[in-house]
C-alpha positions as CSV (number, residue, x, y, z in Angstrom):
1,X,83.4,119.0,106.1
2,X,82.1,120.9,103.0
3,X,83.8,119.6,99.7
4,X,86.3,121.3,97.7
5,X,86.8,119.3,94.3
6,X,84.1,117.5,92.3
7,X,85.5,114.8,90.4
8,X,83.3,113.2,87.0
9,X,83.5,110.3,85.0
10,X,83.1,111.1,81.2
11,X,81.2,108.7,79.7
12,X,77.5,108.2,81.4
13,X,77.9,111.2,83.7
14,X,79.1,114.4,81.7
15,X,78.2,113.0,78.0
16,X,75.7,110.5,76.6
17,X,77.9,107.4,74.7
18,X,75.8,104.3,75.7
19,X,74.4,104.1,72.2
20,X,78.0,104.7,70.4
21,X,80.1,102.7,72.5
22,X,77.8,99.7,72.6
23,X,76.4,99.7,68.9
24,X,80.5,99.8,67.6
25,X,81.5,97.2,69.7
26,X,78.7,94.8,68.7
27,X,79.6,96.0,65.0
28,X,83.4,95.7,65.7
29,X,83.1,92.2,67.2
30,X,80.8,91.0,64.3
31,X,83.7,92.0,62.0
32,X,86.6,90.9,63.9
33,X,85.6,87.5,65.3
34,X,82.1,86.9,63.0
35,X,80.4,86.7,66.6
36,X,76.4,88.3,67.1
37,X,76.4,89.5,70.2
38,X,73.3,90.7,72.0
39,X,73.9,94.5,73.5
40,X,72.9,93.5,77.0
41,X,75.8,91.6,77.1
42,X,77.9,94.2,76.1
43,X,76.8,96.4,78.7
44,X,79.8,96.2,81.1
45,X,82.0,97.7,78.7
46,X,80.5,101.5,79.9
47,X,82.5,101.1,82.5
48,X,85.9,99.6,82.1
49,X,89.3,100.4,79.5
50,X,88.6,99.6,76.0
51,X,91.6,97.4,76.0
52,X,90.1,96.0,79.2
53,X,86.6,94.9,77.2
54,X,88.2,93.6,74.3
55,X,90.7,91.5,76.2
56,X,87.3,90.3,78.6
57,X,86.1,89.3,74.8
58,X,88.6,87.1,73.7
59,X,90.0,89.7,71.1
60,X,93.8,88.5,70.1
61,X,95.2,91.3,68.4
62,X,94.4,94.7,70.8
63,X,95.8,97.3,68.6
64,X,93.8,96.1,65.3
65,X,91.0,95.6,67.9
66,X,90.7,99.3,68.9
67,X,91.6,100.3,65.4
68,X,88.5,98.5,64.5
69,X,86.0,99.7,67.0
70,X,87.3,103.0,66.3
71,X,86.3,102.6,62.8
72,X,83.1,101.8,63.7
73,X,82.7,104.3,66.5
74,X,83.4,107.2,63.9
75,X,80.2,106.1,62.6
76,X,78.1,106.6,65.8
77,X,79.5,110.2,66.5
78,X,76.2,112.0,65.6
79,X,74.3,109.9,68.7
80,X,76.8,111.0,71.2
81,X,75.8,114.5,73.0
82,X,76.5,116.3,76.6
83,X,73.6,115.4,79.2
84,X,71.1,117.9,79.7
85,X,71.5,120.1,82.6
86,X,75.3,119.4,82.7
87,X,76.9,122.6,81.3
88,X,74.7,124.2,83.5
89,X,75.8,122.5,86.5
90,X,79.6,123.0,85.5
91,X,79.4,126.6,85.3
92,X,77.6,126.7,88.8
93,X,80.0,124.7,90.1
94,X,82.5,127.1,88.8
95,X,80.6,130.2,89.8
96,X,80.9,129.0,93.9
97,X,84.7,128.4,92.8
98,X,84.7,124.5,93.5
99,X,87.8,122.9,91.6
100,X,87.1,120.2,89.2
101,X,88.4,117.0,88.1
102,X,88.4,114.3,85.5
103,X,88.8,110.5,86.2
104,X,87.7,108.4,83.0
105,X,88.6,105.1,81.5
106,X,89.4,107.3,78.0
107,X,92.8,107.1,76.9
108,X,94.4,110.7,76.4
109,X,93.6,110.4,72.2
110,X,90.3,109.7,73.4
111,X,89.3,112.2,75.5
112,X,91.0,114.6,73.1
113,X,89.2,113.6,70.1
114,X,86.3,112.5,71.5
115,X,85.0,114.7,74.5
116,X,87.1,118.4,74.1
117,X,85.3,119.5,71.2
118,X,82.0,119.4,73.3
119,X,83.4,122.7,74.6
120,X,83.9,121.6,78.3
121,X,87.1,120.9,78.6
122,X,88.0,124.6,80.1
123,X,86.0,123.9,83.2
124,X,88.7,121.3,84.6
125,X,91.4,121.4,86.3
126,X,92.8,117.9,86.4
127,X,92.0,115.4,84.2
128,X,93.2,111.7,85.1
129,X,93.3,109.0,81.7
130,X,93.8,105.8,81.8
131,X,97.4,106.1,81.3
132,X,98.0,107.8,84.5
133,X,97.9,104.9,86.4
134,X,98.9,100.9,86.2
135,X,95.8,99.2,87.6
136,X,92.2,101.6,86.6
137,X,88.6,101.2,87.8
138,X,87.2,99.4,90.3
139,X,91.1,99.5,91.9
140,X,91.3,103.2,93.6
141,X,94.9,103.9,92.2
142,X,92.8,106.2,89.6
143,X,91.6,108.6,92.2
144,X,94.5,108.0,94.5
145,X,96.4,109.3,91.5
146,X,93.9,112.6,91.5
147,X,94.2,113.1,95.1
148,X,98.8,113.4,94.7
149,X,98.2,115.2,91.7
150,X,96.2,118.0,93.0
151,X,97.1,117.9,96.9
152,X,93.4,117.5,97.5
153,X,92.6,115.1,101.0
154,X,90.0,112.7,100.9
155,X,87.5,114.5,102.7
156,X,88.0,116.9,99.8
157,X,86.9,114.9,97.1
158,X,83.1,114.6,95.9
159,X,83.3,111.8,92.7
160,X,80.0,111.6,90.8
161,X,80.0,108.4,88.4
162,X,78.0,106.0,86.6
163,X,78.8,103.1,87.5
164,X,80.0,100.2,90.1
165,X,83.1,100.2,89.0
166,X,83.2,104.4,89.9
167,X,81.8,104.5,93.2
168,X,84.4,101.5,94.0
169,X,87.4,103.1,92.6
170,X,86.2,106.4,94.8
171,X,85.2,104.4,98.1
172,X,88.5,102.4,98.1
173,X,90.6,105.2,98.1
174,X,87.9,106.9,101.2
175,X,86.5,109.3,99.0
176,X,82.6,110.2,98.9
177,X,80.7,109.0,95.9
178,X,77.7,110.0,94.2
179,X,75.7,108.0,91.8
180,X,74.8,109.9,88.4
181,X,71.6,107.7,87.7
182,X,70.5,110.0,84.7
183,X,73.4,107.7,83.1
184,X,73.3,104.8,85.1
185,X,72.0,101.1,83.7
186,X,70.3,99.7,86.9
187,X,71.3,101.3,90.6
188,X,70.8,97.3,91.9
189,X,73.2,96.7,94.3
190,X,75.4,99.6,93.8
191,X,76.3,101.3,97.3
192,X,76.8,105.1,96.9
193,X,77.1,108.1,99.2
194,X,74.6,109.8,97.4
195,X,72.4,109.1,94.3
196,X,71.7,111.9,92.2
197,X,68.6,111.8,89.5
198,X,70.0,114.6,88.0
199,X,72.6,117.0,88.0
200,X,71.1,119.7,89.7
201,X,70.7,117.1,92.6
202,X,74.8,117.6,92.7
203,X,74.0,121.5,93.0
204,X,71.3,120.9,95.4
205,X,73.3,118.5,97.4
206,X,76.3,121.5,97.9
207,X,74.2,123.8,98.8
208,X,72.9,121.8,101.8
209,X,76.0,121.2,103.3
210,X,77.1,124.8,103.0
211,X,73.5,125.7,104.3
212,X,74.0,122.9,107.4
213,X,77.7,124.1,107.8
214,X,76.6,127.6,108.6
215,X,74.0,126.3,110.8
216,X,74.3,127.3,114.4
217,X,74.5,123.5,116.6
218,X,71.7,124.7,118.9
219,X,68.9,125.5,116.0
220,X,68.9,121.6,115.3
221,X,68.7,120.8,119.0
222,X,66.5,123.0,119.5
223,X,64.1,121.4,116.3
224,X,64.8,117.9,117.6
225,X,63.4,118.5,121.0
226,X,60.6,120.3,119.3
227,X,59.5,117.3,117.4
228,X,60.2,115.1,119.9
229,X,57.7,116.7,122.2
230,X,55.6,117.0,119.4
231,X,54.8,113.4,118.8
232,X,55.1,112.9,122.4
233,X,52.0,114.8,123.2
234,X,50.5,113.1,120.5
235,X,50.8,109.8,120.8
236,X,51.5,109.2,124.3
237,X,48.5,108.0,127.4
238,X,50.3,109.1,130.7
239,X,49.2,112.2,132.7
240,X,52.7,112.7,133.2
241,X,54.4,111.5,130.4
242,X,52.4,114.5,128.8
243,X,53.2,117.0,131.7
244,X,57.1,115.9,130.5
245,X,56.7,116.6,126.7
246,X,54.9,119.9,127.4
247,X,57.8,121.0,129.4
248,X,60.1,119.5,126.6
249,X,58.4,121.7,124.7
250,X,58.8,124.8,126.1
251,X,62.1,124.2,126.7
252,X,62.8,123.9,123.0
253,X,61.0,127.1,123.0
254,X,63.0,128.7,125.5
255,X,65.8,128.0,123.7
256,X,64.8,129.3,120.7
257,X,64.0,132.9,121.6
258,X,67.0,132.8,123.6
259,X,69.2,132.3,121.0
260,X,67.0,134.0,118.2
261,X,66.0,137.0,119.9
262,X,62.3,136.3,119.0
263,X,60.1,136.2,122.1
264,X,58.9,133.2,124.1
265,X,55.2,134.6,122.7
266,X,56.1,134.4,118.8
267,X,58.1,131.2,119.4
268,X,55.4,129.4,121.0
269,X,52.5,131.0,118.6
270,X,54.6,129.1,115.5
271,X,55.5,126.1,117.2
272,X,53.6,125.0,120.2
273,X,50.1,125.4,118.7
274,X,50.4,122.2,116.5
275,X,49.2,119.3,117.3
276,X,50.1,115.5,116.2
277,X,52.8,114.7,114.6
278,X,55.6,117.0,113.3
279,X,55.7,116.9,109.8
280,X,57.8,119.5,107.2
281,X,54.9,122.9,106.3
282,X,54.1,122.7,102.3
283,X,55.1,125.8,100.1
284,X,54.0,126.2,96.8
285,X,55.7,128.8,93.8
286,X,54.2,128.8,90.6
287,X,56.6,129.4,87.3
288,X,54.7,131.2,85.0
289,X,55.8,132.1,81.2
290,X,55.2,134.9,78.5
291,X,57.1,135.4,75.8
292,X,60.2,133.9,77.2
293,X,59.9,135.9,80.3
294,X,58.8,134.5,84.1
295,X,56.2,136.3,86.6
296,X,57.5,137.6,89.5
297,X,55.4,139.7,92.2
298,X,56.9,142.4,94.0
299,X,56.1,142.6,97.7
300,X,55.9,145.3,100.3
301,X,59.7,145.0,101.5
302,X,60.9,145.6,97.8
303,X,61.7,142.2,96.4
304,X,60.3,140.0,94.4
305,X,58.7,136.3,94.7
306,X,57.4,133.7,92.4
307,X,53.6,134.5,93.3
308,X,53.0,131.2,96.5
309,X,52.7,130.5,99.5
310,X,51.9,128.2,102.4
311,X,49.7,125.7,101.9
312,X,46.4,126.5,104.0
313,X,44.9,123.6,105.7
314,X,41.9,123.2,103.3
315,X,43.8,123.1,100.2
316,X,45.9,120.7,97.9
317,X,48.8,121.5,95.9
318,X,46.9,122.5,92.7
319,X,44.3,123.7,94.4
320,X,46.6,126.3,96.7
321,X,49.0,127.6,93.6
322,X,45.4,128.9,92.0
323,X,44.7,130.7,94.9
324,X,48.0,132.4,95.8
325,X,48.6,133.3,92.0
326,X,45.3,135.0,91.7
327,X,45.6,136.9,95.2
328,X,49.1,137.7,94.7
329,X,49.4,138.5,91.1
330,X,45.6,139.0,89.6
331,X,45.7,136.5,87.1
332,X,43.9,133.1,86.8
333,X,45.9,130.1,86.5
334,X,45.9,126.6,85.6
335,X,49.0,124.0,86.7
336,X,50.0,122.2,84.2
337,X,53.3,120.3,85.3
338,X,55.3,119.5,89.0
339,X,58.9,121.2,88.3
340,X,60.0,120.5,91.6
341,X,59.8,119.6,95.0
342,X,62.5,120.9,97.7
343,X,63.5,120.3,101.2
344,X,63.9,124.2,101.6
345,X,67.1,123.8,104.4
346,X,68.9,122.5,100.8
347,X,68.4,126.0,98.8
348,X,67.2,128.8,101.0
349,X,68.8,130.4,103.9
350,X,68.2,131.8,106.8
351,X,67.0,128.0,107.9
352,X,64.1,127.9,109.9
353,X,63.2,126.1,112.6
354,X,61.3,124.0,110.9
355,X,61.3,121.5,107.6
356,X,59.0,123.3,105.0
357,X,59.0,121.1,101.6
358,X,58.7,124.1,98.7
359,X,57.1,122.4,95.8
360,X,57.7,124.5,92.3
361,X,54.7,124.1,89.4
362,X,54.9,125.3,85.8
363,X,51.2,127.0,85.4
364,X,49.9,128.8,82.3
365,X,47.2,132.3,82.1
366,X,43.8,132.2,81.0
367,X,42.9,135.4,82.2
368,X,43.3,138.3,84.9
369,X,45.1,141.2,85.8
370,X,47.0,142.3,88.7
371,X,44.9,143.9,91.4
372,X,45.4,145.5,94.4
373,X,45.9,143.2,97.8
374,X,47.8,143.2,100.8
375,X,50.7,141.0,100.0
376,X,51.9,142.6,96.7
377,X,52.5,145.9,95.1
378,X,53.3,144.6,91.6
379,X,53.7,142.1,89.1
380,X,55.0,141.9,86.2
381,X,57.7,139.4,83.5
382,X,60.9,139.3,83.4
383,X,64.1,137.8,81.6
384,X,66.4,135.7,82.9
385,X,68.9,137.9,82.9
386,X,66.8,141.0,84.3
387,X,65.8,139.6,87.3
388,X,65.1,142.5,90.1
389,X,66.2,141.8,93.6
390,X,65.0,138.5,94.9
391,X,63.4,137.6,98.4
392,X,65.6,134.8,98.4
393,X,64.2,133.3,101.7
394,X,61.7,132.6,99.6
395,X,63.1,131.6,95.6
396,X,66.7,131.9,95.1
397,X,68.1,132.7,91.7
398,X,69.0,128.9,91.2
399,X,65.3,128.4,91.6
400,X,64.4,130.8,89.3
401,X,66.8,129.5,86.7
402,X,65.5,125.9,86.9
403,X,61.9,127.2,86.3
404,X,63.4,128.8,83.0
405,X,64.9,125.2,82.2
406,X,61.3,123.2,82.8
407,X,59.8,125.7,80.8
408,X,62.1,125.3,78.2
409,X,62.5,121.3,78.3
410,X,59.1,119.5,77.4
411,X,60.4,116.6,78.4
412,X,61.5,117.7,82.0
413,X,61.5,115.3,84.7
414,X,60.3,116.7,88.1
415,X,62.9,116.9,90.6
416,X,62.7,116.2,94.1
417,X,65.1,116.1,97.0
């Protein structure tokens, strides 16, 4: 079942505290009990109530405690910013009309003085304090309270966290959990769902089940017995172990153009003239930048393409995005960073019948100009918010968009699914 609400934690997942939180409570507890206590052992309170933390810390008076570490977390406020790549994902999310929540261990003064004047606040829908419930995190009451307060059913519900204590809460109460590691401490024996390195990895996650969903039963069949057959023939001795896997083969074949309207011919041309075993084809797309603009080539059906291609069987990654640039575009490139590297069933539809692993690199010019060849009719720069009409079996817009990030971030990590 494809989800419907996506549920956050604040603090770790949608904005950056661990520096704030940790360095006021050391600076609170120094002042209140005269105690030095190392950060790594304050670590646990990222995850639970304040009153929760100072209670575990032997603090008598809870009111003049929290008075006191708000003091000192005033002083911290400049170190406290919004994830990169989360306002992004928020609007995406809103775009494809998901409905999204809030279930943090803030109090309600806290999340309004500490997280609304980041500006996100107007994405949510539901937003579940500490108040809202008796017992909090691990204990699922929290999202148990989200799930009466918006009518969603488990099966609804995608929470995305930071910590144990979050994917408890969310498994407790059956819900599917994701684990945001771009705020996590340590993923050590934390059981998740999903883990997500970043938050387009949410994104990328969605659009795989919606791809999967729409995905016609007898396609993945049909690929199974493909591969099956595949490393069959390749590995097994028998006369007639092999006569069986050829058949297998054509079967899956069979089936294929039955279904697809392709003929047995083209079917079997794509798939039964490998040989070993079955592994995902390698795209490549290269992002490349002037002035603030990406290259995109136009080809002969009237759309456009990052200038790539397959991987041809004499060529590495680097090796093949020089090529396909120069014969697609005219220009002479050099890769300079991996953006990303995508199972293409997650972001590109129609699916094939077949894994292909799309692999995205940032290159820069040194020279060149477009050409005549017969792939592409053009090339030229755009903005991101000129793009022409895309051939989005091969680079969706999403795509596109996270090039424009890389480029922008120098310190972009490259994602993978």
């Amino acid at each position: 079942m494809d989800y419907k609400h996506i549920v956050f934690d604040i603090d770790g997942t949608l904005i950056d505290t661990e520096y704030a939180t940790l360095h006021s409570l050391q600076d609170a507890i120094r002042e209140l009990q005269k105690k030095n206590i190392e950060l790594s052992e304050l670590s646990f309170a990222l995850s639970i109530p304040d009153e929760d933390t100072l209670k575990r810390l032997g603090v008598p008076d809870i009111g003049l405690g929290m008075r006191v570490w708000q003091d000192h977390f005033n002083r911290y406020l400049s170190t406290v910013s919004v994830f990169k790549g989360i306002r992004e994902l928020l609007e995406e999310l809103r775009k494809k009309h998901y409905k999204l929540g809030i279930i943090t261990s803030q109090t309600k003064q806290e999340y309004k003085d500490g997280f609304l004047h980041f500006g996100l606040g107007n994405f949510f829908d539901a937003v579940i304090c500490t108040e809202d419930s008796v017992r909090h995190k691990p204990d699922p009451e929290p999202m148990k309270k989200y799930l009466q307060t918006t009518g969603a059913s488990e099966e609804d519900v995608l929470f995305v966290g930071d910590s144990i204590y979050d994917m408890q809460c969310a498994s407790s109460a059956g819900v599917d959990c994701g684990l945001a590691l771009w705020g996590c401490l340590s993923a050590r024996h934390i059981q998740a769902t999903y883990y997500f390195n970043m938050p387009d990895d949410v994104l990328s996650l969605l659009i795989k089940k919606a791809a999967v969903s729409m995905q016609k039963p007898w396609l993945s069949w049909a690929m199974e017995l493909q591969a099956l057959a595949q490393a069959g023939l390749a590995y097994s001795k028998d006369r007639f172990d092999l006569e069986r896997f050829s058949r297998i083969r054509d079967i899956s074949a069979e089936l294929l153009s039955m279904k697809s309207g392709f003929s047995r011919e083209h079917i079997k041309e794509i798939f039964c003239n490998e040989t070993g075993y079955q592994t995902p084809k390698l795209d490549t797309r290269a992002a490349i930048f002037d002035n603030g603009r990406i290259l995109l080539v136009k080809e002969r059906t009237g759309t456009w393409s990052l200038p790539g291609g397959w991987v041809d069987v004499d060529q590495s990654i680097k090796s093949n995005t020089v090529k396909e640039v120069k014969e697609e575009s005219g220009f002479d490139a050099v890769p300079i960073r991996i953006v990303a590297v995508q199972d293409r069933s997650a972001h590109n539809l129609p699916v094939y019948a077949y894994g292909v692993c799309k692999v995205f690199v940032l290159c820069e010019i040194v020279g060149g100009q477009f050409e005549k060849n017969i792939e592409t009719v053009e090339s030229r720069f755009f903005a991101p918010d000129e793009l022409p009409p895309l051939s989005e079996e091969k680079n969706t817009e999403e795509q596109i968009k996270m090039c424009f990030r890389a480029f922008r971030d120098k310190d972009w990590q490259t994602q993978f699914d």
